[in-house]
Short mmCIF file of the C-alpha atoms (twelve columns), coordinates in Angstrom:
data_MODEL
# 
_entry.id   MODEL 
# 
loop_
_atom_site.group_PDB 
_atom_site.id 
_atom_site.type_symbol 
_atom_site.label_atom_id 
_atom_site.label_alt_id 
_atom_site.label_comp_id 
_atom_site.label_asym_id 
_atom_site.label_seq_id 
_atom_site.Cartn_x 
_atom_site.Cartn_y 
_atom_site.Cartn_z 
_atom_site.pdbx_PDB_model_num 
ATOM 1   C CA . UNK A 1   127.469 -202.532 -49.623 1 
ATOM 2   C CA . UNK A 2   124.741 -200.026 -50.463 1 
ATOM 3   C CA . UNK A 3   126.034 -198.398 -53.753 1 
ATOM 4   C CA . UNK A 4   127.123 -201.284 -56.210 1 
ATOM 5   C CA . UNK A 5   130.196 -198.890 -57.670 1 
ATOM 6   C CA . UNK A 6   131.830 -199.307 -54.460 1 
ATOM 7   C CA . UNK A 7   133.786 -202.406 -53.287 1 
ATOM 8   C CA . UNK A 8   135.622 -202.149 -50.275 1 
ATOM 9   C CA . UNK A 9   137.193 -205.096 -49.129 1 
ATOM 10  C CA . UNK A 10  137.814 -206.343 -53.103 1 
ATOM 11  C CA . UNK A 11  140.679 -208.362 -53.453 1 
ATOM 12  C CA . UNK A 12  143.405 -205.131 -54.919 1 
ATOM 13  C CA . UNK A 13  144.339 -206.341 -58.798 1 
ATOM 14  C CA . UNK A 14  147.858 -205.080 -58.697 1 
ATOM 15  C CA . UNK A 15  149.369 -202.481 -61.380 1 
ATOM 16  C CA . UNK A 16  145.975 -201.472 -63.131 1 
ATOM 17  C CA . UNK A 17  146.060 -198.227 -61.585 1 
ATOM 18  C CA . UNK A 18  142.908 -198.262 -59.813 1 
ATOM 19  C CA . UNK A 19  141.982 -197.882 -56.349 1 
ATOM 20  C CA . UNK A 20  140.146 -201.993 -56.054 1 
ATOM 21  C CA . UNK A 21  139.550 -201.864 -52.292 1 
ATOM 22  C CA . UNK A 22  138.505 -198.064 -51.846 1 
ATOM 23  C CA . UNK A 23  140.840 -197.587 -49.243 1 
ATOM 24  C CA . UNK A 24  142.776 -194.858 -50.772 1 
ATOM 25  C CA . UNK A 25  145.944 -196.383 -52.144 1 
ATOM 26  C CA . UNK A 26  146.669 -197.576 -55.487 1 
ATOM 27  C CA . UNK A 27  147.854 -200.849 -56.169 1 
ATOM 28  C CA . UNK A 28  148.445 -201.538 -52.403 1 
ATOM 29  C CA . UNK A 29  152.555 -200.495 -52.647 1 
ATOM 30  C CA . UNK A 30  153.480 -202.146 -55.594 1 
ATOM 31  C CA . UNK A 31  152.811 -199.387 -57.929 1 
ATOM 32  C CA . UNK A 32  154.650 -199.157 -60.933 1 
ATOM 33  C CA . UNK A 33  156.608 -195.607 -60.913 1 
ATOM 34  C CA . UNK A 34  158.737 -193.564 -63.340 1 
ATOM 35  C CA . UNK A 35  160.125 -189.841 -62.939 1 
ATOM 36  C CA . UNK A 36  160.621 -186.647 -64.584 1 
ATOM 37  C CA . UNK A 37  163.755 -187.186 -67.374 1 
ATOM 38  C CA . UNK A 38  167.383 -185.921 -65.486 1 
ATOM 39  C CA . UNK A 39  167.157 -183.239 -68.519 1 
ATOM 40  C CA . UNK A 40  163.913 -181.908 -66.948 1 
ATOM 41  C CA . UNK A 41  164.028 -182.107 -63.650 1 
ATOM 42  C CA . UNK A 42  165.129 -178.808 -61.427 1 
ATOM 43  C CA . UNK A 43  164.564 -176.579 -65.031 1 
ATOM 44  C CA . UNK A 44  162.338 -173.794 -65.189 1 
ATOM 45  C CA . UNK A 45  160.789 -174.284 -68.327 1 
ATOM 46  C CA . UNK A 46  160.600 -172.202 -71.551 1 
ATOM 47  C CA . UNK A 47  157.173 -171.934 -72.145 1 
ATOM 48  C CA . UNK A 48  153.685 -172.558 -69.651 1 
ATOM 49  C CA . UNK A 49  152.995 -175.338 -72.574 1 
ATOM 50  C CA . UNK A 50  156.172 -176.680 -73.015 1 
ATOM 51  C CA . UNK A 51  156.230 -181.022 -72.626 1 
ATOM 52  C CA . UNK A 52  157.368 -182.882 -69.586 1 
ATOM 53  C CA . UNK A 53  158.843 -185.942 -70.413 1 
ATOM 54  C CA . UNK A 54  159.051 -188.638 -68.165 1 
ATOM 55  C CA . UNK A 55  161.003 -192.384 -68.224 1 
ATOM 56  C CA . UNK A 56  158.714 -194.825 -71.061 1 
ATOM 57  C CA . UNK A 57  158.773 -198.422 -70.359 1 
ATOM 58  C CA . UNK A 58  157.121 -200.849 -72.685 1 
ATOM 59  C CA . UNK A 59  153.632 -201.985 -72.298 1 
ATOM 60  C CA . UNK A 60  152.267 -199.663 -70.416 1 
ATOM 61  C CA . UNK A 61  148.993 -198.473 -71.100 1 
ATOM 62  C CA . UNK A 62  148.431 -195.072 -69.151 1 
ATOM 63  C CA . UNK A 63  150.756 -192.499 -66.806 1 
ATOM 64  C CA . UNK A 64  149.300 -190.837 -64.281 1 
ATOM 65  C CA . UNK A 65  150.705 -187.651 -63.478 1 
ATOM 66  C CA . UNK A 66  150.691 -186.252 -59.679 1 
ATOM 67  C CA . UNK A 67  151.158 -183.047 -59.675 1 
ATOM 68  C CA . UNK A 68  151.820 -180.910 -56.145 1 
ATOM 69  C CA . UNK A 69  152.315 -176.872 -56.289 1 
ATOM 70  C CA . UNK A 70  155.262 -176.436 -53.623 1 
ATOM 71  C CA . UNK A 71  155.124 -172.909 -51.776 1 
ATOM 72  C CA . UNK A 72  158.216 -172.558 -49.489 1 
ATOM 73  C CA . UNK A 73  159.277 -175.894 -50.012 1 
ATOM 74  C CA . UNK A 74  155.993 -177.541 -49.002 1 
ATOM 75  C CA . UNK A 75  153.585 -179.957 -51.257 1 
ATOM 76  C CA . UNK A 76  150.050 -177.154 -50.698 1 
ATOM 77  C CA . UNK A 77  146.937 -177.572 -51.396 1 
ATOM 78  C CA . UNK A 78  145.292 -180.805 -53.233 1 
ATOM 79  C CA . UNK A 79  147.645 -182.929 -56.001 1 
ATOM 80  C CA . UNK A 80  146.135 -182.218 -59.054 1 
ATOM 81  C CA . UNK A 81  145.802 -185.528 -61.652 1 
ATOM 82  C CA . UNK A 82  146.462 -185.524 -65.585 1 
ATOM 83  C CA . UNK A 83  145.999 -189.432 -67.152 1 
ATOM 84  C CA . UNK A 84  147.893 -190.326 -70.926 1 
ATOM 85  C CA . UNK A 85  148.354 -192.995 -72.481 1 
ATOM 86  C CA . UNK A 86  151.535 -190.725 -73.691 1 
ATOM 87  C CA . UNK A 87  154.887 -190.406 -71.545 1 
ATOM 88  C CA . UNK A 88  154.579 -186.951 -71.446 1 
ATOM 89  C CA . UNK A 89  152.153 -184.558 -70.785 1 
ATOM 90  C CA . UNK A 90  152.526 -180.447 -69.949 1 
ATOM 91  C CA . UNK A 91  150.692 -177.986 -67.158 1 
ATOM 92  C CA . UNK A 92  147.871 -176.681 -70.058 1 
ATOM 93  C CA . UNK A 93  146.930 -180.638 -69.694 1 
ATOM 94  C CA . UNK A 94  145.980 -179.712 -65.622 1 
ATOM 95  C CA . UNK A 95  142.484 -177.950 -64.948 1 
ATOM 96  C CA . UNK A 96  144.734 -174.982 -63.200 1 
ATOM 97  C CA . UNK A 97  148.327 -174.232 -62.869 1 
ATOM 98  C CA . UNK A 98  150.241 -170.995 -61.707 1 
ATOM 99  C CA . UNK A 99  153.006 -169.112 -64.076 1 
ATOM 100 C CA . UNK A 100 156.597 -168.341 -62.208 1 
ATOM 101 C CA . UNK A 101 155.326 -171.736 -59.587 1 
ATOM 102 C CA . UNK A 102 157.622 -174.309 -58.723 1 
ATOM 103 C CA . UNK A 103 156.057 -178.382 -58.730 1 
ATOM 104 C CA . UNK A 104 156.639 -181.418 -57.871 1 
ATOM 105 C CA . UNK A 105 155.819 -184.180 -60.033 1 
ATOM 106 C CA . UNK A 106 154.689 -188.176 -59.052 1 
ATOM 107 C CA . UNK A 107 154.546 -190.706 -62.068 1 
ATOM 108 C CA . UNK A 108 152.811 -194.258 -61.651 1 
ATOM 109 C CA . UNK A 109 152.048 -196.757 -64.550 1 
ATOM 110 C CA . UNK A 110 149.417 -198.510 -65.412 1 
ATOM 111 C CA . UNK A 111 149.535 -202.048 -67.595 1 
# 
């Protein structure tokens, strides 16, 4: 191909979190996933700052948060992406977020 950064066709080198083949999906459907804790999940939450936890599992090495602003029940507008190496992470870690917004969060792991 014409831009050596770009590999499509690359064999997909499953659970490192990266996108191997450039064809838009991650790990080819055997992502690695966790969720929101039960605690967390449906909340409204005390503070725009305050920490989302989410499900640890050994050995991983990064979490990469998905993070969809839902209007009427809908996923709008682009996901916005936070990566940690933590299992947690909170809205100030996103380049924008909305106050009195509801969201829906996507967790995948990286090892």
């Amino acid at each position: 191909d014409a831009v050596a950064a770009i590999n499509p066709g690359h064999a997909e080198v499953l659970y490192n979190g990266v996108d191997d083949n450039c064809d838009g999906n991650l790990d080819e459907g055997f992502q690695l996933l966790s969720n929101v804790i039960t605690a967390q999940c449906g909340i409204t939450l005390a503070a725009i700052n305050s920490v989302i936890q989410v499900t640890t599992f050994p050995n991983i090495t990064m979490y990469r948060y998905r993070v969809y602003k839902i209007v009427g029940g809908v996923p709008t507008g682009a996901p916005q992406y936070v990566e940690r190496p933590q299992g947690y992470f909170s809205f100030t870690n996103m380049a924008s977020y909305d106050y009195a917004s509801t969201y829906s969060i996507q967790v995948e792991l990286q090892r």
